[in-house]
N, C-alpha and C positions, 0 to 999 in steps of 0.2 A: 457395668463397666465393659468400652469393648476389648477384643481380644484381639492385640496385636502380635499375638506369636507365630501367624500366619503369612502375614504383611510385609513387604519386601520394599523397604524404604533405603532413599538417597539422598545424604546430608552434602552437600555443597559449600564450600567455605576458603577462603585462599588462609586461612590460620589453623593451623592442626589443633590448637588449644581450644578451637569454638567447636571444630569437627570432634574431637574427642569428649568434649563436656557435653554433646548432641546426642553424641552413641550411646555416652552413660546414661543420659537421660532417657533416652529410648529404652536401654537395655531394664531399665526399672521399672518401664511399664509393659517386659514383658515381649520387647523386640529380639527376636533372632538372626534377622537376616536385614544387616544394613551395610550398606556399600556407601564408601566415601571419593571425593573428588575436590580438587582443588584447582580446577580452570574449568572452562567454556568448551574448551576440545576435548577435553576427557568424559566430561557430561554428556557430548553427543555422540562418542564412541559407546560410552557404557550404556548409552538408552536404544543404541546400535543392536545390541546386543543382549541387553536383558528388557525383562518388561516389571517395570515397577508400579507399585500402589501409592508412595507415597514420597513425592519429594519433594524437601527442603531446601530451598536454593537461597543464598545470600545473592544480593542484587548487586554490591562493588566488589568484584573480583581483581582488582588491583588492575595491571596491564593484561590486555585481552578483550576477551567476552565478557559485558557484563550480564547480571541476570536476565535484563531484558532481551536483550540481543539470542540472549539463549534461550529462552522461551519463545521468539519468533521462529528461530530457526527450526525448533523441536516439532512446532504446527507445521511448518511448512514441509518438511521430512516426514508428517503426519509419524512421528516415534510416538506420542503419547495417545497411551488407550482414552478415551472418555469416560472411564473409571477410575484415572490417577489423578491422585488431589497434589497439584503444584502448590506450592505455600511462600510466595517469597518472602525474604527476611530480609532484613537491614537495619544499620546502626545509623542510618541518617532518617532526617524525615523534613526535608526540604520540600519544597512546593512542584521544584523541576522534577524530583524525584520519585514522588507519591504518585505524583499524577502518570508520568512514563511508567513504571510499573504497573498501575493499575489499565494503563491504556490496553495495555497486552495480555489482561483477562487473566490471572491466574486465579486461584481459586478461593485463596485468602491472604491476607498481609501479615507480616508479622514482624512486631518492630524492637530488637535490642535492647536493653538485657531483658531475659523473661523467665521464669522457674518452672519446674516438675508441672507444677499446677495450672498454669499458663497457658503450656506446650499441651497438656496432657484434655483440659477443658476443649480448644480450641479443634484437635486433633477430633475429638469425639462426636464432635458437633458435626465436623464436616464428612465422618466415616458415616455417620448415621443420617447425613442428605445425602449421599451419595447409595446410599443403603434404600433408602426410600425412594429414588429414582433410578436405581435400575432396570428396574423391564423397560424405563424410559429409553436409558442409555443404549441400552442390546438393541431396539429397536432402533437408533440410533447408527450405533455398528453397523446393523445390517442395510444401510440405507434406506428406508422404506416409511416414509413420512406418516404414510393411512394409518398405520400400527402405532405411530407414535403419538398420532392426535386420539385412536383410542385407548392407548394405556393413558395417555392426560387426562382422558375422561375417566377410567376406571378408578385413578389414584385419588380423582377429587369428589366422587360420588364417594370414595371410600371417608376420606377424612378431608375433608373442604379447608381445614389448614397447611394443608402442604399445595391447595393447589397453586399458591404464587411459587412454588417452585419448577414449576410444571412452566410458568407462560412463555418463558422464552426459547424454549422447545419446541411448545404451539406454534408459536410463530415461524420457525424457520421452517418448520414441517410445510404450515400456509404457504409459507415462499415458495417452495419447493413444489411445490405443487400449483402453483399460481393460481391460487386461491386468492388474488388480492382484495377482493371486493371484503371475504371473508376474514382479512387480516388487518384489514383496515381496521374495521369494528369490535375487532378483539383489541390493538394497539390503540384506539379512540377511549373505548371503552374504558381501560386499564389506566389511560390519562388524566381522565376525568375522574376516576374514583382513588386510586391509589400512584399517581404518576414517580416514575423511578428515571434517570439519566439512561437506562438503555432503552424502556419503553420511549421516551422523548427523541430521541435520536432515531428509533427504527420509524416510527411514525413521520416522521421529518423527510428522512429519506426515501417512502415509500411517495406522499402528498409533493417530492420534489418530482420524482418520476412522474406521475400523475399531472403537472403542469396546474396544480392546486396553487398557485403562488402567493394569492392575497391570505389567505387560511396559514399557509406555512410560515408567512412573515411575522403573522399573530403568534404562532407557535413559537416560533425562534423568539421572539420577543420575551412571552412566560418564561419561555425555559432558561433563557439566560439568565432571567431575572431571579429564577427560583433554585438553579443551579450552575452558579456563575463560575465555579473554578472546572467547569465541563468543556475543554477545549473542543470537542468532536461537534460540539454544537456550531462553535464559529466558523469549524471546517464546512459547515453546510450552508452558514448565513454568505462563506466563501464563493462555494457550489451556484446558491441562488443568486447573487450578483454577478458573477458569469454569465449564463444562462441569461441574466436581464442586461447583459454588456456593459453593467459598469464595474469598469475596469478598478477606479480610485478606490468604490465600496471591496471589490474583491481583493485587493493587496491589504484593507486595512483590517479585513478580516481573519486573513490570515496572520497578519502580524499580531492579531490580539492573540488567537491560537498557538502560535509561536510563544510570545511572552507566558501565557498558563502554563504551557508543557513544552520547555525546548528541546528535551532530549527522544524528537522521534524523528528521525531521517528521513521519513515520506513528507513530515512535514515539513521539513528544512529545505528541503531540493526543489518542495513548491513552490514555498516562499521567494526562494531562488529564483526560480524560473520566472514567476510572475512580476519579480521586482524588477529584472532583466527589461521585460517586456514594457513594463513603465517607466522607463528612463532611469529606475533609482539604483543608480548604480554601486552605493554605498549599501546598500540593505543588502541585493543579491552578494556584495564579495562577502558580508558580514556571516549570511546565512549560508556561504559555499563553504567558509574556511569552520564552520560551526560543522558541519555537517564531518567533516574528515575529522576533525576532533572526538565525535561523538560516533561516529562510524567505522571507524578505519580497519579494523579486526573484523567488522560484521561481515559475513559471506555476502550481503545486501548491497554492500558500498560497492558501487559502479566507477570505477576513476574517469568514467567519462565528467563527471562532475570536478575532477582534478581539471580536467582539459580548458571546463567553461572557464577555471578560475582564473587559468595561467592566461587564458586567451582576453578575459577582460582586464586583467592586470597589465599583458602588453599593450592593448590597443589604445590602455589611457594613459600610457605615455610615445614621446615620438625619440628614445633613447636610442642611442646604435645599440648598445647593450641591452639584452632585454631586462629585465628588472628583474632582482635577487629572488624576491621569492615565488614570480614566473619560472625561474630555470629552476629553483628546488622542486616545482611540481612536474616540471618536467619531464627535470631527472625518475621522477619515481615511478614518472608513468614508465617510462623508456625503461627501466629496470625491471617493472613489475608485470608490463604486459607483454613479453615478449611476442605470444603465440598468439594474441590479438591484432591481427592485420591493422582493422582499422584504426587504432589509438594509436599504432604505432605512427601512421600516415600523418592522421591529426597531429601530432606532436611535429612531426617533420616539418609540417607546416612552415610550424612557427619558430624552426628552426632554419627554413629556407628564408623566411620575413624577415629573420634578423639579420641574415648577409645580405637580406637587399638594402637593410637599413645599413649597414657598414660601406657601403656599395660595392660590394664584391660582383662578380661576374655570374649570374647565374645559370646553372647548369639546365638545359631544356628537356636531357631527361632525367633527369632527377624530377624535376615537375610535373612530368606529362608520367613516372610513374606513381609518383604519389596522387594525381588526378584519377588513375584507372584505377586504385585500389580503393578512394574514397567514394567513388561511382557507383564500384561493387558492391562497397558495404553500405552506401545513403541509410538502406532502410533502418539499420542498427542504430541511427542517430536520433537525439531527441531533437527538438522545435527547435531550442536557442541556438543548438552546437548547431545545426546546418544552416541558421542563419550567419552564425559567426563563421562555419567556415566558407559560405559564401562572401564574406567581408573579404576573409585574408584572400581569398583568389582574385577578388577583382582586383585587391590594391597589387597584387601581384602581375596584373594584367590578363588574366586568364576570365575576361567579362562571359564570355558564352557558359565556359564549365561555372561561375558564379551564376546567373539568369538559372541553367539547368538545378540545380540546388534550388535554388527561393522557388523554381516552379515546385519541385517533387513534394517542397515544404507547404506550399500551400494547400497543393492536392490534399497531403495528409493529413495535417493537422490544421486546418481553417476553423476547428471548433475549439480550439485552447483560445482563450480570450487574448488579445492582445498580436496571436500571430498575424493576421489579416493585415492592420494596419502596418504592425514592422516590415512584409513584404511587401506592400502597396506604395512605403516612400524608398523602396530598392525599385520597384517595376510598377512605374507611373502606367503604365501600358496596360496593368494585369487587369482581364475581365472577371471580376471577380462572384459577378452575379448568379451563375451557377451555383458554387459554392453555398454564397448563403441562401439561393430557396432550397437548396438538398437540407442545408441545416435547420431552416424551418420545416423543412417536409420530417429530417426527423426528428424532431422535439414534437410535433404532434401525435406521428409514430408511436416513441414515446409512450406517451400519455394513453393513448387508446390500447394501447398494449397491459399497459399497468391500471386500467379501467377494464381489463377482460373483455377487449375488440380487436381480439386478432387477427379476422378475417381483413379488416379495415387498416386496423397497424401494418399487417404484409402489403396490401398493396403501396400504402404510401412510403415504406420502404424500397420496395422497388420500383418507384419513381425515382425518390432522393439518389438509389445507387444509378440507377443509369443516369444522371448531371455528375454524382461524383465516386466514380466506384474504388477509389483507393482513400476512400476518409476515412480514418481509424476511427472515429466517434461514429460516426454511420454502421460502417461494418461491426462495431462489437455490441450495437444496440440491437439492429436487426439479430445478431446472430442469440442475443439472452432471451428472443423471439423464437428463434429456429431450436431453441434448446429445451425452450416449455414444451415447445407442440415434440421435440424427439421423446420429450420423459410421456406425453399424453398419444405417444405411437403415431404421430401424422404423417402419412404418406412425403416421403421427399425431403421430410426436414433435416433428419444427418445431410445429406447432399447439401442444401442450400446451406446449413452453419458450416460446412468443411467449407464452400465457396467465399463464403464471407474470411473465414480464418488465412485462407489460399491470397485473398486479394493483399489481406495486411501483410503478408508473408512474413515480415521480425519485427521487432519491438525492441528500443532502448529498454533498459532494465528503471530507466529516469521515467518514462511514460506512465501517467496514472493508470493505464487501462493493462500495464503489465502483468500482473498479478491474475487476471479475470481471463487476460489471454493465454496464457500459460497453462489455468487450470483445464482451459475450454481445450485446449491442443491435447493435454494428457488424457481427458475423460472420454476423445474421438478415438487416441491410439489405445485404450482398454476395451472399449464398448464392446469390441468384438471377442471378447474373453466373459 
């Protein structure tokens, strides 16, 4: 039996009555020390502040953070050691639900009502994998992959049934080290003989990098078939119809992803963005007004995604009034972002659109300073928003500052599927041809990179950037290049990923590559620590 009088656990519940039948429960097998909570804010103060082994989180928190939302945020504040066993709990077991919680990795599920025995079975199981993989995890802690592919070895020379606890350690160790050759054949291998939805998915992902296309279509094919309520899979059948430009295959892809799992907000915003891009303008409002339903508490929720809404809401009518629940988003940006220059500009906008629709007089500097504040901030915007806000300027008459926009938009983003041609029927004139050899030069890039040809992936990246050197897709490919050869000490290479970082200078929080860039910025300002 283990001993949890040591253990410093965190029952989470918005009902004192499930908190208090928890503690009791715990306290019978021997708990000391448990700390309670009953919201999303309190949880990340108290994990602020202590370090715990064991917590218990209900996944509907009533209004607020739900569980998932708080278990993102907890990774990303990196508050959780890699020794704390999260456990979400829930009294639903919905299909949007299972699968959102499970998307965001916790450590095991635990589904309403359950007993002493239940709790106490489950608990044991997971204290004694966690027990079994520790010299994993410290190895882990300490950053240091080498150590952590040999304690994988040592754990499974020891007892060969734990070593599937081990593989997906192995593997990020591999990454880390870009070892891909060698990570292949461990995620290949593990497919073939014991395949799991994250071995299927890492595989996927590495064969998509790699430029393996006809092999990965077979992939995605099995895997769906074998595990079809796996939305992260469609995300990639999403990824790979990109990548081959079709457009129709990639929104429907995403839609099916959407329908398995609709409560995850990277997903939702994609959805968005790409249904924008294909005419459907009913899917994008569908998956914008989804996305603030299911976000809106989360520190994640960007209200530039308020802005696309309002702005596709007015544009498809020709009202003097702008439309009711246009000014409700409005309103809330205008409330809620005060200290945010740009949203605030954004919203002005389209607040200047509707006294020209009223025919009012309009003011030329009121215009010209909300053009010099939008100018400033371009880079903070994603694809659609600079395309829309180049709409509202022209019909405003401001054709140069609109042209200036759809150029900066294409510079950057020409590798999001769909933007090319959106800017192409605004700027009949735009040469576009640069653009896409830089994007062929890096998708092959790319691939010879994630085939362990780096010498060959650098040069052809620095072809592709001198045709396009502010393409966020180019710059942050090149730079997960400049970031292998920093970990394997290469002459130059901090220099050239700070250059690549320097060109993209900001990033919507809407942009896929947010997340990757964000991390790459923090790990340049520590290095020297």
């Amino acid at each position: 039996m283990i001993d949890f009088s040591k253990k410093h656990f965190l029952v989470v519940d918005d009902f004192s009555e499930f908190r208090s039948s928890i503690r009791g429960i715990l306290r019978l097998l021997g708990a000391q020390h448990i700390d309670t909570a009953a919201n999303g804010i309190d949880v990340l103060e108290l994990c602020r502040r202590h370090r715990y082994d064991i917590i218990l989180h209900d996944y509907n928190l009533g209004e607020g953070l739900n569980g998932q939302q708080v278990l993102e945020q907890l990774h990303a504040e990196k508050l959780l050691s890699v020794h704390c066993i999260f456990i979400m709990v829930t009294a639903e077991n919905t299909q949007a639900m299972v699968l959102a919680a499970l998307e965001c990795e916790p450590d095991d599920y635990l589904t309403k009502p359950f007993n002493k025995v239940a709790l106490q079975t489950r608990l044991e199981r997971l204290v004694r994998r966690k027990h079994v993989l520790a010299p994993v995890l410290k190895a882990v802690e300490a950053d240091n992959p080498n150590l952590v592919l040999q304690v994988c070895q040592a754990i499974e020379q020891k007892d060969p049934r734990h070593a599937v606890l081990c593989l997906r350690h192995m593997a990020t160790a591999l990454e880390d080290l870009a070892r891909y050759q060698d990570l292949g054949q461990l995620l290949e291998q593990q497919a073939r003989s014991r395949p799991t939805g994250w071995n299927l998915q890492a595989l996927a992902r590495l064969w998509l990098r790699q430029g393996r296309f006809e092999q990965l279509t077979r992939l995605l094919t099995a895997g769906v078939r074998q595990f079809p309520m796996m939305p992260e899979l469609r995300d990639i059948q999403a990824e790979l119809a990109a990548l081959q430009g079709d457009r129709p295959a990639t929104l429907e892809a995403l839609q099916h992803a959407v329908t398995l799992s609709p409560n995850t907000l990277r997903r939702q915003s994609k959805l968005a963005s790409q249904a924008w891009l294909n005419d459907d303008t009913l899917t994008a409002l569908h998956a914008l007004r989804q996305s603030w339903e299911l976000a809106r508490h989360s520190a994640s929720f960007d209200h530039e995604l308020l802005w696309q809404l309002a702005s596709i809401l007015t544009r498809a009518t020709t009202t003097a009034k702008l439309p009711d629940e246009a000014q409700q988003w409005l309103s809330i940006i205008e409330k809620t972002n005060k200290q945010t220059p740009q949203m605030q500009s954004a919203a002005a906008l389209l607040r200047i659109e509707e006294q020209r629709r009223k025919g009012a007089a309009l003011t030329a500097s009121e215009l010209q300073t909300q053009l010099a504040i939008l100018q400033m901030h371009k880079h903070t915007f994603a694809a659609i928003s600079l395309l829309q806000l180049g709409d509202w300027l022209a019909l405003l008459g401001e054709t140069d500052a609109a042209e200036s926009l759809w150029h900066d938009c294409a510079q950057r983003h020409a590798g999001t599927s769909g933007v090319l041609e959106q800017i192409s029927s605004r700027l009949p004139n735009l040469d576009s041809q640069p653009l896409q050899q830089a994007l062929a030069l890096n998708r092959q890039a790319v691939a010879l990179h994630y085939q362990e040809q780096q010498d060959q992936a650098q040069l052809l990246f620095e072809q592709a950037l001198q045709q396009a050197p502010k393409l966020i897709e180019l710059n942050m490919a090149a730079a997960r290049l400049f970031q292998d050869q920093l970990r394997q000490q290469h002459a130059d290479a901090e220099q050239r990923l700070n250059a690549c970082l320097q060109r993209i200078g900001s990033l919507s929080k809407l942009d896929p590559e947010y997340v990757n860039f964000t991390h790459m910025q923090s790990s340049l300002e520590l290095s020297p620590w």
